[in-house]
C-alpha positions in Angstrom: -34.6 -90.3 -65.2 -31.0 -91.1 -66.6 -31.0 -88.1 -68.8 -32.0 -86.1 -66.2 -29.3 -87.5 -64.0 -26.6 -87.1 -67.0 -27.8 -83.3 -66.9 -26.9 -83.3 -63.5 -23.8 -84.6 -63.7 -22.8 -82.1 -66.5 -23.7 -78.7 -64.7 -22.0 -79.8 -61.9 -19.0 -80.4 -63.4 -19.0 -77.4 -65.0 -19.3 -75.6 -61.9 -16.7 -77.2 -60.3 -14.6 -76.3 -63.6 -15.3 -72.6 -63.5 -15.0 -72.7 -59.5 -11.3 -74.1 -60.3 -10.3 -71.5 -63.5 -12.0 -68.2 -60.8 -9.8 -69.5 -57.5 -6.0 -70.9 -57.5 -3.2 -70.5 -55.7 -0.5 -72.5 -53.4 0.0 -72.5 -49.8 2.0 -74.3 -47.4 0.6 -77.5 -45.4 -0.4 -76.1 -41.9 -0.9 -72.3 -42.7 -4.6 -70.8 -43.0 -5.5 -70.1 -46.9 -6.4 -66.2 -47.4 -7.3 -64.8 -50.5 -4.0 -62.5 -52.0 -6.5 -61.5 -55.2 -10.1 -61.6 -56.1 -9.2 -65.1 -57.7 -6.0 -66.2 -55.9 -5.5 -67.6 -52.1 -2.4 -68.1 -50.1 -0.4 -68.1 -46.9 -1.7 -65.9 -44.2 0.0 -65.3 -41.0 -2.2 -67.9 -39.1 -0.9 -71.4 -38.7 -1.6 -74.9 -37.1 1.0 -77.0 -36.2 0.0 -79.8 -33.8 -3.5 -78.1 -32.5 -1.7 -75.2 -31.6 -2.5 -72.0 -33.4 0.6 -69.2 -34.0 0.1 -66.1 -35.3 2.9 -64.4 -36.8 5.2 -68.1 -36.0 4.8 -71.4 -37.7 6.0 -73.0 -34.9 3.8 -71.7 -32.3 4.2 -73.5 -28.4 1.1 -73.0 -26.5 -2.9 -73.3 -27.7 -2.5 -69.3 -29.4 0.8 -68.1 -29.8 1.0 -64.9 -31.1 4.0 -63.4 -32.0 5.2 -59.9 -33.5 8.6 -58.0 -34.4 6.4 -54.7 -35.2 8.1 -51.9 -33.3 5.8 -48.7 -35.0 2.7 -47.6 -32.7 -0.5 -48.3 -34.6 -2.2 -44.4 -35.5 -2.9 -43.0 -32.3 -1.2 -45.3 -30.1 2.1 -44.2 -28.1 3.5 -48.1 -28.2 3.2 -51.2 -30.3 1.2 -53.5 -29.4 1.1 -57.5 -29.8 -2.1 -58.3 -28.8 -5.7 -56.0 -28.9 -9.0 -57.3 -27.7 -11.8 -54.9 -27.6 -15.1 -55.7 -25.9 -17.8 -53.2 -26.4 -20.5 -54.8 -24.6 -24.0 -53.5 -24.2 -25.8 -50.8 -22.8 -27.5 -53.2 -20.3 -24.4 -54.7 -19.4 -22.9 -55.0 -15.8 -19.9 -56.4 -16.3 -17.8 -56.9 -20.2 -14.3 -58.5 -19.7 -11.8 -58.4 -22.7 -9.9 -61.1 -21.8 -10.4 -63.7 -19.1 -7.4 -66.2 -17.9 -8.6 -69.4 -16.1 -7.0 -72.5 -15.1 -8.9 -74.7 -14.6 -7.3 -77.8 -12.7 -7.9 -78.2 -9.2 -4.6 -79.0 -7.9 -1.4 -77.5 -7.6 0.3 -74.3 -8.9 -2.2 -72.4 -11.5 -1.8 -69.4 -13.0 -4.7 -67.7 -14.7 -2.7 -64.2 -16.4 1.4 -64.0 -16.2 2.8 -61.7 -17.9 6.8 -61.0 -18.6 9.0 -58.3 -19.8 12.5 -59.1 -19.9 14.6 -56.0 -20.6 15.4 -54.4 -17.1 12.6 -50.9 -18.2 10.1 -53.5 -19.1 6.3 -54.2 -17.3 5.5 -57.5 -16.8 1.4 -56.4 -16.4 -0.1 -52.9 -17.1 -3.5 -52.4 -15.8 -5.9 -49.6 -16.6 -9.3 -48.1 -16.4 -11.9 -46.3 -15.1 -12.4 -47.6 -11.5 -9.6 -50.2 -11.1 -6.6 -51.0 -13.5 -5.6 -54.1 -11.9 -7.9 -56.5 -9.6 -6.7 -59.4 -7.8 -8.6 -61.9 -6.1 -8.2 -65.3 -4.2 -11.1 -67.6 -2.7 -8.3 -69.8 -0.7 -9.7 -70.0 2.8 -7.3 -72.7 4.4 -4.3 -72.0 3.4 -1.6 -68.7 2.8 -2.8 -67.5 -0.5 -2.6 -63.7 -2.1 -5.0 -61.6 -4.5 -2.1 -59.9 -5.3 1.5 -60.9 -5.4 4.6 -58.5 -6.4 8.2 -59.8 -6.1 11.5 -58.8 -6.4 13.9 -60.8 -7.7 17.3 -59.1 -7.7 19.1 -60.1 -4.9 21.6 -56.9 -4.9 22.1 -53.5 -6.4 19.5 -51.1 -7.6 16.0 -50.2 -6.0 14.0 -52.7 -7.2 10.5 -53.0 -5.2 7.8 -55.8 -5.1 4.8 -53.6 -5.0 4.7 -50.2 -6.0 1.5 -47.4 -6.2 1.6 -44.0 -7.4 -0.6 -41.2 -7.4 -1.2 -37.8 -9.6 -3.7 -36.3 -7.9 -3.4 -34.3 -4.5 -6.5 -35.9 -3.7 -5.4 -39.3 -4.3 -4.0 -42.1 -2.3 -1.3 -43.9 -3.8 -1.8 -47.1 -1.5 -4.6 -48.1 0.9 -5.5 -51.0 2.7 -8.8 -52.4 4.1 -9.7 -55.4 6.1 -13.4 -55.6 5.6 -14.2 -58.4 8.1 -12.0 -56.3 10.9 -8.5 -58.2 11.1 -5.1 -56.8 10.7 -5.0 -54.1 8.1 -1.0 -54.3 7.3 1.5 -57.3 8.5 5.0 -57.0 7.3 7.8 -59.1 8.1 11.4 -60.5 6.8 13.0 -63.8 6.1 11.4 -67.3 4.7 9.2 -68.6 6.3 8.2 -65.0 6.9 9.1 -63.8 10.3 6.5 -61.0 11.8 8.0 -57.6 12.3 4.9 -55.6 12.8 1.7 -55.1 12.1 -1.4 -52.6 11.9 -4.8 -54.3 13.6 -8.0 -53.8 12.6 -8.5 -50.1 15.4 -5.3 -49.0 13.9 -3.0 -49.5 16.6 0.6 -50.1 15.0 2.8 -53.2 17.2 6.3 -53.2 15.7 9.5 -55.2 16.9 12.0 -52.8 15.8 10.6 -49.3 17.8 10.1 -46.1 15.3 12.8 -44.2 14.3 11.4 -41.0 12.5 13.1 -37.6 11.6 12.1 -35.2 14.2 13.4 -35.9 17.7 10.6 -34.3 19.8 7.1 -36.1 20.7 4.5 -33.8 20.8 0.5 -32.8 21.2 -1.3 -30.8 19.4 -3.0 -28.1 20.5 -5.4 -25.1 19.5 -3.9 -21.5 20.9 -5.5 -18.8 22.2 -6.3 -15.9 19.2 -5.0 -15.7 15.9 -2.6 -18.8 15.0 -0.5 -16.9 12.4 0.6 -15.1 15.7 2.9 -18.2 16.6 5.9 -19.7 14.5 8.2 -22.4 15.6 10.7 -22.6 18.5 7.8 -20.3 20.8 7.6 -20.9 24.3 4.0 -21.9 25.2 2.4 -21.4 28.3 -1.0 -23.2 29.3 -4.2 -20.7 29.2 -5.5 -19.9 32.8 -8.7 -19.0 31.9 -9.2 -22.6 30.7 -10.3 -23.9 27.4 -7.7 -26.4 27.2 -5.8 -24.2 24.8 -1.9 -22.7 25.4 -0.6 -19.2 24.5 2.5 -17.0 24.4 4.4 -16.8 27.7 4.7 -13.7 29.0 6.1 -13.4 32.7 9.1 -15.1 34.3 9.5 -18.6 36.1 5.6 -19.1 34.9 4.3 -22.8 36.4 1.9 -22.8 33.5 4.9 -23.6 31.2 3.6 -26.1 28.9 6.4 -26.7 26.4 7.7 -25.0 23.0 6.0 -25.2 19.5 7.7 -27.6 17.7 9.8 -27.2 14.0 9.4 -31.0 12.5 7.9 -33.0 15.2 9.0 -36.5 15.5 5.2 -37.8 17.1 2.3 -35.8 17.2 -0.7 -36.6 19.4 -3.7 -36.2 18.5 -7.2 -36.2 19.8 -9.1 -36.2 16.5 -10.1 -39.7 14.5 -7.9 -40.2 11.1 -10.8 -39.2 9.3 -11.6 -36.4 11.3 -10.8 -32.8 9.4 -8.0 -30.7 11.3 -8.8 -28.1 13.2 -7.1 -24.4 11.8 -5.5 -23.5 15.3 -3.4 -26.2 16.3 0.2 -26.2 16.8 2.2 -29.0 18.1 3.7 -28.8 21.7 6.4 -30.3 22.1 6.2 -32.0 25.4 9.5 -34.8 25.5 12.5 -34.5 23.3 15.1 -32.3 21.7 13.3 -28.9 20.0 14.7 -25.6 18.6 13.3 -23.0 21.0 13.6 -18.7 21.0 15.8 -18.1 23.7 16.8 -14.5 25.6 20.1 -13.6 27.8 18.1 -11.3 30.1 19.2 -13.3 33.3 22.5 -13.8 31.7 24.5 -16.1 29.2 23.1 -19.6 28.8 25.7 -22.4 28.9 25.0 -26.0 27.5 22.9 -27.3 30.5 21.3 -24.8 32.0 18.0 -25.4 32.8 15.3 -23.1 31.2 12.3 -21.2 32.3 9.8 -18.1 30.9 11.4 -15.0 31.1 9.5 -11.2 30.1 10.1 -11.5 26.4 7.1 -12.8 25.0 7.8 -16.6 23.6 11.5 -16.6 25.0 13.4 -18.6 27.9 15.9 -17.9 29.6 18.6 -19.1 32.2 16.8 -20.2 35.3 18.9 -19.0 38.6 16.1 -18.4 41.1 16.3 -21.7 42.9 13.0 -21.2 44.9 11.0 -20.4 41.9 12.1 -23.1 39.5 9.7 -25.9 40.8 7.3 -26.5 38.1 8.9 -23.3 35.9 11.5 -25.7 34.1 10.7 -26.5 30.1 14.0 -28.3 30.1 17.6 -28.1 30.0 19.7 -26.0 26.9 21.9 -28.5 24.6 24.3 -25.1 23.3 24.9 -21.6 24.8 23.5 -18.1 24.0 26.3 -15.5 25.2 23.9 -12.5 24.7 20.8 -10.8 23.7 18.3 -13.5 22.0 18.2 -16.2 19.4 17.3 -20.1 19.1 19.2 -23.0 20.5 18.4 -26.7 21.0 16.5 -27.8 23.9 16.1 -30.9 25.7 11.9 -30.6 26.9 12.2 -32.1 30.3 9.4 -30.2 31.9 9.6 -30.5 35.9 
């Protein structure tokens, strides 16, 4: 048994001597050995200092810390990149996630992903994929709490914006909202604490503080016209249909009561009697009804001053001057805002049908 034993004893030590002339090297205290040759190990870029792990720092500040000055795209890449994870997942697979942030204490301010780019054409975050490039989500039922926050910091100068969507497709929607359980859709407001300055509820309707201030200075309806559409252009005065149908048409005689108002350029409003999801109709026009509205004009029954009140006249889609007293009741479109000395042409109109 003890020369069996001294046997041992002498192979092993041999091992261990051939072990030590194959594999040598020098490395400093914290930094993960690699091997630099077949037979020689040293530094890598990976180091432990204090439980924390850097990668590309020895004096790495959080649990992984990685850290790169590489400013050349890896092949096929259009930027460089600090940190890649891949997850491939499986075919049977629901759900693979490539990186996961939790924090996990159950009090105060967490944050599970923050991401920071200091140079003033820097992304903080950069989401992408098939379905959704960027989900957020919060569980918070008692208390004001977002899935997704954007903020903008600079106090003056530039065009900074908290939350920003774009689209490339025509088909596309480059921001959309949903309340699934039915509440307000849209609730925006100034000030801290945040003062309410309108809303969108959960049937659409829009309640605002400040009224609505859009380009077009007319409100109107729109309407489907009798025959071809491509027959009527902007500024035409628009009679209602007699023969019913709730449609309007050309008008055509003078000091007409079916005056109904005048096609509109750039409507301010439009009313509508089809659903937002609803496909448009081909031969609708919007009538301006209330508001100021280019309109075809004529100086058969003389020059028009700024004033004048308006009615049909013969030429098809034209007004003119209104001078026949008892038949203006119910003729008027509304009153012209500039003057037409002679033969025809378009001027503004203020619609004030009567």
């Amino acid at each position: 048994m003890k020369r069996i034993g001294f046997w041992t004893v002498i192979v092993c030590l041999s091992l261990a001597a051939v072990a030590l002339a194959q594999v040598a090297g020098t490395g400093t205290p914290g930094t993960i050995a690699q091997f630099t040759s077949p037979s020689t190990v040293g530094n890598s870029p990976i180091v432990n200092s204090n439980g924390n792990i850097g990668i590309g720092t020895s004096t790495p500040i959080f649990p992984l810390h990685v850290l790169t000055s590489n400013i050349t795209p890896p092949p096929g890449q259009s930027n460089p990149i600090g940190l890649w994870v891949d997850s491939e997942g499986s075919s049977d697979s629901d759900t693979v996630i490539a990186i996961e942030g939790l924090a996990g204490r159950v009090t105060g301010k967490q944050i599970g992903v923050h991401g920071s780019a200091f140079s003033p054409d820097g992304t903080g975050v950069v989401g992408q994929g098939g379905q959704n490039g960027v989900i957020g989500a919060t569980n918070s039922t008692n208390k004001f709490a977002t899935g997704v926050s954007g903020v903008s910091e600079a106090t003056s100068g530039g065009g900074s914006v908290g939350v920003f969507g774009s689209a490339n497709s025509p088909d596309a929607t480059a921001a959309q909202f949903a309340n699934v359980a039915g509440g307000d859709i849209i609730v925006g407001g100034t000030g801290q604490p945040i003062v309410k300055r309108f809303r969108v509820d959960g049937h659409g309707t829009v309640f605002a503080d400040g009224g609505f201030r859009p380009f077009g200075a007319d409100f109107a309806e729109s309407l489907p016209v009798k025959g071809d559409r491509s027959r009527y252009e902007a500024g035409d005065l628009l009679v209602i249909d007699a023969s019913g149908g709730r449609r309007v048409l050309l008008s055509q005689t003078p000091y007409s009561t079916l005056v109904a108002g005048i096609y509109s350029t750039q409507p301010g409003v439009v009313a509508s009697t089809h659903r937002v999801d609803e496909a448009l109709p081909n031969n609708e026009v919007p009538l301006a009804v209330v508001g100021i509205v280019a309109c075809k004009v004529t100086a058969e029954n003389g020059p028009i001053m700024a004033g004048d009140l308006l009615v049909t006249s013969s030429t098809p889609g034209h007004a003119m001057k209104g001078t026949d007293r008892g038949r203006m009741l119910g003729a008027v479109v509304g009153k012209a805002l500039e003057p037409l000395q002679k033969r025809s042409g378009v001027i503004q109109v203020l619609v004030t049908l009567q």
